[in-house]
N, C-alpha and C positions, 0 to 999 in steps of 0.2 A: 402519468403522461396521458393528455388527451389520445382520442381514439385515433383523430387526422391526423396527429402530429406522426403516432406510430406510422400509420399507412404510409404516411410519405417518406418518414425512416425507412420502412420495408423495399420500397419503391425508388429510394436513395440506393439502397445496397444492391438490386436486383441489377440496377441501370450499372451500377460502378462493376460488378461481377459480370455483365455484358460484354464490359466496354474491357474489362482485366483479361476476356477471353478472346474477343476481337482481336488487340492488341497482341495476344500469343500467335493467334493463326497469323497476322497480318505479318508479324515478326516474321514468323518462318519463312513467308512469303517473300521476304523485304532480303533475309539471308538468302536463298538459293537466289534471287536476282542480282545481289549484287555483287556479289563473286564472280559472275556471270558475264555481267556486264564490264570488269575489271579486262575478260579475257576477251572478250567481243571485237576491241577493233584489232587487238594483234592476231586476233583468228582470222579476220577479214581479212587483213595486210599479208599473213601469210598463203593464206589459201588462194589471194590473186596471182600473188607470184608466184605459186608452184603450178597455178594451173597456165598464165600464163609461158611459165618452162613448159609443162607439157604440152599444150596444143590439144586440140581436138578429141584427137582420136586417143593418145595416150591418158588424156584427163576422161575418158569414156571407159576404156579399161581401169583406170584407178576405181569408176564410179560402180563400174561390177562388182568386182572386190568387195568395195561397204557395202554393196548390197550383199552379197551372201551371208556377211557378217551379220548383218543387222535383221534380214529377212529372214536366213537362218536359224540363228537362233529363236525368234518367236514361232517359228515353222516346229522344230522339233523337239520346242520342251511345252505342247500340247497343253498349256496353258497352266500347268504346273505349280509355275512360280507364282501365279497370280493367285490362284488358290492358297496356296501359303502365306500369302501376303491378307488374304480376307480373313484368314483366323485367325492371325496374329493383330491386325489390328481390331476384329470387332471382340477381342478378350476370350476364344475360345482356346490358345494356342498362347507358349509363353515362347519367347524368342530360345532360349537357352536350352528348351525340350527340345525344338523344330529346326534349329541349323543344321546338325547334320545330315538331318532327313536332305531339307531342301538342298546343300550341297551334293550329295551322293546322287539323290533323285534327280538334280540337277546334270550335273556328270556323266551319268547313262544316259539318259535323252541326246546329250548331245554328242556321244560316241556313238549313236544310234545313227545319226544325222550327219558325221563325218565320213562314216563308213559310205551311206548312199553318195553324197558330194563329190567321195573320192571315182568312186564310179562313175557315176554321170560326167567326169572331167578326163576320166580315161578314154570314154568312149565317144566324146565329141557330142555330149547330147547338151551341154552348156551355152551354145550358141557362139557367133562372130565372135563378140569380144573373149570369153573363155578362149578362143582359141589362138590368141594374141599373145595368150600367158604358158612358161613353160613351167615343170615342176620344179623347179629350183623355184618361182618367183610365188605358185600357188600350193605346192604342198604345206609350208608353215600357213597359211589359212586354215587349211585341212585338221591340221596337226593341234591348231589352238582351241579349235572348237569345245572341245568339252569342258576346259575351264572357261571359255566362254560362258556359256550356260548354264555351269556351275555357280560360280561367282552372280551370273543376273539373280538366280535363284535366293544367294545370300545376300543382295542387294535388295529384294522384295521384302525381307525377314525384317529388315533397318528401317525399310518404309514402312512397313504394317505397323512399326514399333515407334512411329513419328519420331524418327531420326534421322531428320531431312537434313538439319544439317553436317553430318556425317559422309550419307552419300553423296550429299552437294560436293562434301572436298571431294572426296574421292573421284568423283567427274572431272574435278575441275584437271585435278591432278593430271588426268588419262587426257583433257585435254591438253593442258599445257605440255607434256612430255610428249606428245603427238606432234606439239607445233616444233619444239623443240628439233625434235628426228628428221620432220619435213624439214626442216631450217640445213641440220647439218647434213640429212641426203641427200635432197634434191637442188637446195638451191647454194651449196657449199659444195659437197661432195662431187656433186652432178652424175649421180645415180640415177635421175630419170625416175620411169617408173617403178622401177626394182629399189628404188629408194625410199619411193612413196609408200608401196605397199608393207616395206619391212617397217617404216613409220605407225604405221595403221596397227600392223600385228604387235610391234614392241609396245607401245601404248596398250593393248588389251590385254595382254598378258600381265603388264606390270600392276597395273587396275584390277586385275581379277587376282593376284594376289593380294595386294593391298587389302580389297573387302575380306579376304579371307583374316588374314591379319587383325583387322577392327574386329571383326564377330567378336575371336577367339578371346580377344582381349576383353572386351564388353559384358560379353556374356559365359566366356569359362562355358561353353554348352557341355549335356552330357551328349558321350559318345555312345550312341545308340540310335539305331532305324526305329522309327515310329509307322510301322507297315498300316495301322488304322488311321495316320493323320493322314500320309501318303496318299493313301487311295480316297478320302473326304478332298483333299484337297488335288485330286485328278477328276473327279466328279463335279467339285466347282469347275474345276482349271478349266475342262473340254468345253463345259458351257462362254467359259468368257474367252478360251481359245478363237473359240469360232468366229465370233467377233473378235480378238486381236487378229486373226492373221485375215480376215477380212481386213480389218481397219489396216494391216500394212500391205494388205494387196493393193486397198484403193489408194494408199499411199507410192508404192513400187511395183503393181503392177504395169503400169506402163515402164517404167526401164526397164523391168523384165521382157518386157515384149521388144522391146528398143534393143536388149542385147542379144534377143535371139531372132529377129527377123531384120533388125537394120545392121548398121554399120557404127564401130568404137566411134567413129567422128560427128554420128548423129547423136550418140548416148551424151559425147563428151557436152555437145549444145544443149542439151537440154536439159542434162544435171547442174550446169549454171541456172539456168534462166530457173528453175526448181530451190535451188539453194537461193536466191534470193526474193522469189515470191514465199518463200516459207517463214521469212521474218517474221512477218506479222503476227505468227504463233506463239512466236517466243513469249510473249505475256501469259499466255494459258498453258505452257508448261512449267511455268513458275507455281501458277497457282494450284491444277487440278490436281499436285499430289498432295497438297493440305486438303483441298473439299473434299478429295474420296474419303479419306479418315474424318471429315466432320459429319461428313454424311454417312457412314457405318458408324457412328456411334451415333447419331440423333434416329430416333424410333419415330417423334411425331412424323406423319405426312405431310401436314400442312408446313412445320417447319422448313423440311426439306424445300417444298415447291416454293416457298419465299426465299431461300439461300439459293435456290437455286437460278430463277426468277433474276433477284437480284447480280447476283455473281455474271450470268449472260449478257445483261443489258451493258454491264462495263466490259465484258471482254468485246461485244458487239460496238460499242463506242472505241475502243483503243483498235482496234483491228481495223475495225472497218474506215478510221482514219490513215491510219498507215499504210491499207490496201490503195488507197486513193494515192498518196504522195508516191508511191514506186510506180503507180502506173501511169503518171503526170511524167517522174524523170525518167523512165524506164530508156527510153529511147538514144540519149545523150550519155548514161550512165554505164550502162552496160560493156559497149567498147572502152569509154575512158578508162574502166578501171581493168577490163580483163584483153581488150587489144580486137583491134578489127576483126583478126580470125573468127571472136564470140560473138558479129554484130548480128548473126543469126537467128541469138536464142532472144532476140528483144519482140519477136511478134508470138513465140512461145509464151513468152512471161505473161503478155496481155493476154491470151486464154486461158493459163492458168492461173488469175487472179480471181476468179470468179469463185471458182473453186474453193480457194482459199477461203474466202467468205462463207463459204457454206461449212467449211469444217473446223472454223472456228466453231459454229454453233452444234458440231458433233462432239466436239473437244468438250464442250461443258456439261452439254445431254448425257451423252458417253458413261462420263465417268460418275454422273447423280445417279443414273443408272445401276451402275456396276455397285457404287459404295452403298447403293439403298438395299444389296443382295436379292437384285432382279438381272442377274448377266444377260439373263435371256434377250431381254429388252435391247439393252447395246450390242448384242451378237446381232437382231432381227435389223439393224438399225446398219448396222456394216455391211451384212449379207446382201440386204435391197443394195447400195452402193458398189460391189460387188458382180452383184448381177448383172448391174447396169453397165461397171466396166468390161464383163466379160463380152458383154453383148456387143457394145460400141467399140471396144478400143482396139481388135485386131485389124475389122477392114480398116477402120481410121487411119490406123498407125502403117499400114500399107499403103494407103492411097496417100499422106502426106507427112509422113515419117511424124518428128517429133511436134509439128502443129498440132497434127489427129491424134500425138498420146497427149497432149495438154488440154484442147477439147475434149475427149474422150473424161481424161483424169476429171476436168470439170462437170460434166454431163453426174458422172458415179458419186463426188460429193456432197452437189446438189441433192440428188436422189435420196443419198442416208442423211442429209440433212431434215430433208421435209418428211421422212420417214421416223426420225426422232422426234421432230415439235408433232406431231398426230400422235404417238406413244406419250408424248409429256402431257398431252392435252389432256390425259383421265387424269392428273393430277390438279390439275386447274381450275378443269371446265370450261366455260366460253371465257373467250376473249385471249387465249394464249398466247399470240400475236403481240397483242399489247402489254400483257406478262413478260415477254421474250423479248422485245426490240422499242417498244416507247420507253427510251433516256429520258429520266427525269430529274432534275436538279438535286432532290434527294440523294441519287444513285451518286451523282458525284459526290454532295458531299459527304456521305458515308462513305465510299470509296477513299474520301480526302481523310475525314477521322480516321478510315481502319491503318491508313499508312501511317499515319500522323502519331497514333499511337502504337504502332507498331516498329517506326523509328526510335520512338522513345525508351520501349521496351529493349530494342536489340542495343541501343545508344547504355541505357543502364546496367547492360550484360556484359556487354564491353566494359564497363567502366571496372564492375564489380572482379571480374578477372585478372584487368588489370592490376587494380587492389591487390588481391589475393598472391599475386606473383609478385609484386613489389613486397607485401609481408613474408614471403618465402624466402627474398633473397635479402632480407634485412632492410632494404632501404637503397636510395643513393649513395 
C-alpha cells in the first residue's frame, strides 16, 4: 500500500474515533437533557400553581426551606463529596472501594450540620422567614439532613464513574415525585405550605434512598472506611469547597440576606423572578458534568483550552440568546403566568439577567478548572465573586430589598466572571476574548455534528435494548 494511501487510512480512523467519542459525550449530553426536558413544562405548570396558592410570603418561606436544603448541604460536607468524585473519575479510586467511605463520610458531615441548624432554629438566629415555621413543619428538614448529604456523596461516586445517566433518572425521579406531592398537598389537599414543605422533604429522602439502592446494586461495594482516601479526598474537597460554597453563596446569598434582614413576601418576589432568569443555565448543566470528566482525563493543555474554548462560545451563544428573549417578554409574562401579586419580581428579573450572562461563562470556566485538578483556580474565581457580594449586597438589599439583592447578585457574577477569563488567559495567551466569545460558524456546526451524532448514538442504544428485551421475552 502506498505511503498516502496509509496516511489517509490513518487519518480516516483518527477522524472516525473522534467523531465515535464526540458522539459518546454528546450522547450523555443529549440523555440528561431530554429527560429533562420531558419534565420541564409540567415543572413549570405545577410550580406556577402552587406558588400561585401560596402568595408571596408563604412561596418566600417555602424558598427558605430549599435553601437550607440545597445551601446546606454544600455548606457541611466541606467539599468532601467533590473530592470523591475527582478520584473516582481521574482513575485513582474505584467506585466499589469508595462508596462507603463517601456515604459514612457523607452521613457525619451532615449530622454535623443538622445538629448546628437545629440550634440556630431554636434560638431565632434563622431570620423572618424561619420564623414563620414551626417545628412540626421544620424539624423533618432537620431530621433529613444526613441522608441528605449522604446520598449527594454517593451520587458524586456515579458521576466520577460517568454514570450520568443513572443519576439523570434518579433526578428526574426526586423531581417528578416532588411534583407529584406538590400536586396532591398543595394544590388537592390544600395543605398550604406544610404541604409544600413535606413535598420537598418526601422527594429527598425518597432520592437519597434510591441512590443508595443503585450503588449497592452496581457496585456490591466493599464494607469498609477507606480513612487514607477519606482524608485525600477532604484535602481536595476543602480546596474546591471553597469555591463551591462561594459559588452557592453567589448564587443564595442574597436570599440569605432576604430571609434574614427582609420580609417572607420580599423572598417569595424574588425567588420567582431568580427561578426564571436562571433558565438560561439549564443548557450548562446538561453539559459541564460530561466536560468535568473529559477534562480530568485529557492531560494535554492545549487540548483542554480548545474544549474548552469551544464548549463556551456555544454555551455563550445559547445563553446569551435566551437571556435576550426573557428580558424582551419579561414584563407581560411574569404576572400572566404567576398572577398580579408577582408583578413585582419583573424589574428584579431585568437586573438579574445580567448576571446570568456572566455566570454562564463561570459555569464553563468553573468546571475546566476544577476537572483540569486546579480547584484552586475555581475557588479564586468564586471567592472574587463572593467578596464582591459580601461587600455590595447588604447595604443593597436594605436600601432596596430584593432589587439591590438582584444588582448586588449581578455586580458578584460579573466579578467571578472576569476573574475566570484573566485565570483562563495563561491558558491561551493573547486574544482570550475572542477564544471565549467570537461565534464562528464552525462552532455551530460542530455543535450540530456532536448532537447529530450523539442522537444517533443514544437513537442506536435505544434500539439495541429494545432488541435485547424483545429477545428476553421471546418476541410478540
Amino acid at each position: 500500500m502506498p505511503v498516502s494511501a496509509t496516511v489517509d487510512a490513518a487519518k480516516g480512523s483518527e477522524e472516525a474515533r473522534r467523531s465515535e467519542k464526540r458522539g459518546e459525550r454528546a450522547s450523555q449530553v443529549l440523555g440528561i437533557a431530554a429527560t429533562r426536558f420531558i419534565l420541564f413544562p409540567l415543572s413549570m405548570v405545577v410550580g406556577i400553581l402552587v406558588t400561585r396558592q401560596l402568595g408571596p410570603e408563604n412561596r418566600g418561606a417555602f424558598a427558605f426551606v430549599s435553601l437550607v436544603t440545597a445551601f446546606g448541604a454544600t455548606l457541611f460536607q466541606f467539599g468532601f463529596a467533590n473530592g470523591i468524585r475527582y478520584f473516582v473519575s481521574a482513575g485513582e479510586a474505584r467506585a466499589k472501594e469508595c462508596s462507603v467511605t463517601a456515604f459514612l463520610g457523607g452521613a457525619g458531615l451532615g449530622l454535623v450540620g443538622a445538629v448546628l441548624i437545629a440550634i440556630g432554629f431554636a434560638n431565632g438566629l434563622l431570620g423572618e422567614s424561619a420564623r414563620m415555621l414551626s417545628w412540626k413543619q421544620f424539624g423533618p428538614v432537620i431530621a433529613s439532613f444526613p441522608l441528605l448529604t449522604a446520598s449527594m456523596a454517593l451520587s458524586y461516586v456515579l458521576l466520577g464513574d460517568s454514570r450520568f445517566g443513572v443519576t439523570n433518572a434518579v433526578q428526574v425521579g426526586r423531581d417528578l415525585t416532588m411534583l407529584l406531592f406538590l400536586v396532591a398537598g398543595v394544590l388537592l389537599g390544600g395543605l398550604g405550605l406544610s404541604g409544600a414543605i413535606w413535598a420537598l422533604i418526601a422527594s429527598q429522602v425518597l432520592s437519597g434512598a434510591a441512590t443508595v439502592v443503585v450503588v449497592v446494586v452496581f457496585y456490591r461495594p466493599n464494607l469498609a472506611f477507606d480513612l487514607v482516601l477519606s482524608k485525600r479526598s477532604l484535602a481536595y474537597g476543602i480546596r474546591v469547597w471553597l469555591g463551591s460554597l462561594a459559588a452557592r453563596s453567589n448564587d443564595r446569598l442574597d436570599q440569605l440576606l432576604l430571609s434574614l434582614v427582609g420580609t417572607p413576601g420580599q423572598l417569595g418576589l424574588y425567588s420567582v423572578a431568580v427561578r426564571m432568569a436562571e433558565l438560561p443555565l439549564m443548557a450548562g448543566t446538561f453539559v459541564t458534568p460530561v466536560l468535568f470528566n473529559r477534562i480530568a482525563a485529557t492531560r494535554d493543555v492545549a487540548e483542554r483550552a480548545t474544549l474548552a474554548g469551544r464548549i463556551h462560545r456555544l454555551q455563550f451563544f445559547v445563553a446569551g440568546a435566551s437571556i435576550l428573549a426573557l428580558g424582551l417578554a419579561g414584563k407581560p409574562l411574569v404576572p400572566a403566568l404567576y398572577g398580579a401579586a408577582f408583578s413585582s419580581s419583573v424589574p428584579i428579573l431585568w437586573l438579574y439577567l445580567p448576571g446570568i450572562a456572566a455566570a454562564a461563562t463561570q459555569q464553563v470556566l468553573g468546571t475546566v478548572f476544577s476537572g483540569g485538578g486546579r480547584p484552586g483556580l475555581a475557588s479564586t474565581t468564586q471567592l472574587v465573586g463572593l467578596l464582591i457580594g459580601l461587600v455590595t449586597l447588604l447595604p443593597l438589599v436594605s436600601w432596596i430589598g430584593g432589587m439591590g439583592a438582584a444588582l448586588g447578585s449581578s455586580l458578584a457574577y460579573c466579578g467571578a466572571a472576569v476573574s475566570a477569563i484573566l485565570l483562563h488567559r495563561r491558558l491561551v495567551g493573547e486574544g482570550v476574548l475572542r477564544h471565549l466569545f467570537r461565534v464562528r460558524g464552525a462552532d455551530l456546526r460542530w455543535g450540530a455534528s456532536a448532537l447529530f451524532d450523539g442522537a444517533t448514538r443514544l437513537r442506536m442504544t435505544g434500539t439495541a435494548v429494545f432488541a435485547r428485551s424483545r429477545g428476553r421475552s421471546g418476541g410478540v
